[in-house]
N, C-alpha and C positions, 0 to 999 in steps of 0.2 A: 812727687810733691815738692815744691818749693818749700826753699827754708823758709823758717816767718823772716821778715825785717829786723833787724836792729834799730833801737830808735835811743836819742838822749833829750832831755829837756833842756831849753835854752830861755833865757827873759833877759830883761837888763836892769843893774839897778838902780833905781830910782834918781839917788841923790848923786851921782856920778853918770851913768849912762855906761857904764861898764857891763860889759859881757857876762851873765854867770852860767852858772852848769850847777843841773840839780844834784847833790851828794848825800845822801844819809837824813831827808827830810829838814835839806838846808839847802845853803847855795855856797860855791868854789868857784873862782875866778880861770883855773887853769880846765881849759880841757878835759884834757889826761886825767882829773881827777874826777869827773859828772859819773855818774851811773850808767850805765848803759841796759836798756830792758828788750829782752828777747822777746817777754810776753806782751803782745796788746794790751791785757786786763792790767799790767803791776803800769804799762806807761801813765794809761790811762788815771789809773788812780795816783800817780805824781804830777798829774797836771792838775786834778782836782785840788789834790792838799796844797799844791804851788796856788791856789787861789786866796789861802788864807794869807799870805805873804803881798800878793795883789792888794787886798783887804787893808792892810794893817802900810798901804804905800810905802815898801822897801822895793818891790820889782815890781817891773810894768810888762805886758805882752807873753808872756809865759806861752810858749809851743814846742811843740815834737818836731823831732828831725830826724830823719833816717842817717845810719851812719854804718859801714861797714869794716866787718875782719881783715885783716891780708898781713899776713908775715907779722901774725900775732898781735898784731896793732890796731887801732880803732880810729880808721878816718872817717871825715864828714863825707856824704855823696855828692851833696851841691857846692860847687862855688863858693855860694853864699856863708853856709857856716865854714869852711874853709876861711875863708876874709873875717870873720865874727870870729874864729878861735884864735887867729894871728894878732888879733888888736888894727889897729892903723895903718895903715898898705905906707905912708908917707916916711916913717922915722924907725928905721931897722936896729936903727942902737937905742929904742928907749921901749918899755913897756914889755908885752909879753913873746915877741920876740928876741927881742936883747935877754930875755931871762930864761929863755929855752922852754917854756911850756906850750910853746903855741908846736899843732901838729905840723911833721913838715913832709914830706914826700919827694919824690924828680918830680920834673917838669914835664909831662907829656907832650910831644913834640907840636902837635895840633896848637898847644897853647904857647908856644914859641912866639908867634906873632901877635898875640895878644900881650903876653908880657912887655915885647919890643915898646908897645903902643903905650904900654903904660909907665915904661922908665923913663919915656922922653917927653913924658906931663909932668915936671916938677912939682906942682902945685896941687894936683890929685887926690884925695883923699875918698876910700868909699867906704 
């Protein structure tokens, strides 16, 4: 039997467009700090209560994201929250890389050429 998933909750908020991570029936700006749920039924019930926050327009988009263990640490699987916990792919010295909260990992070689492709768009942002 498969382990379940890992999952954490993600939205942005409102009045910024800032990244958050669901924490203690609130929201954290850093990654490393979101909750992370083993079980379906507790995610599930953090995206419902993340609706009251919806509600009351401080976060917009509130969703589940799988994220896994390795070497005791808690990365994203997709890409995408990968790029969403880093902040800005454009300015390494400012935001939540420059401040070390964003997660970071190697390079897996596969993605070698895709980085290539993206240090030589100055202007890039995703």
């Amino acid at each position: 039997m498969a382990a379940p998933a890992l999952q954490m909750l993600t939205a942005n908020r409102l009045t910024s467009g800032d990244v958050v991570y669901w924490h203690a029936d609130g929201w954290v700006e850093a990654f490393i700090d979101g909750d992370v749920f083993a079980e379906k039924e507790k995610a599930e019930r953090a995206l419902d209560a993340a609706g009251a926050f919806v509600a009351k327009n401080l976060v917009v988009a509130p969703y589940l994201f799988e994220v896994r263990e390795d070497g005791g640490k808690i990365w994203p699987v997709k890409e995408r929250e990968v790029i969403r916990a880093a902040g800005p792919t454009v300015r390494k010295d400012l935001g939540k890389q420059a401040h070390g909260v964003a997660p970071t990992e190697p390079v897996h070689p596969a993605d070698l050429a895709l980085a290539a492709k993206v240090r030589k768009a100055d202007d890039v942002s995703i």
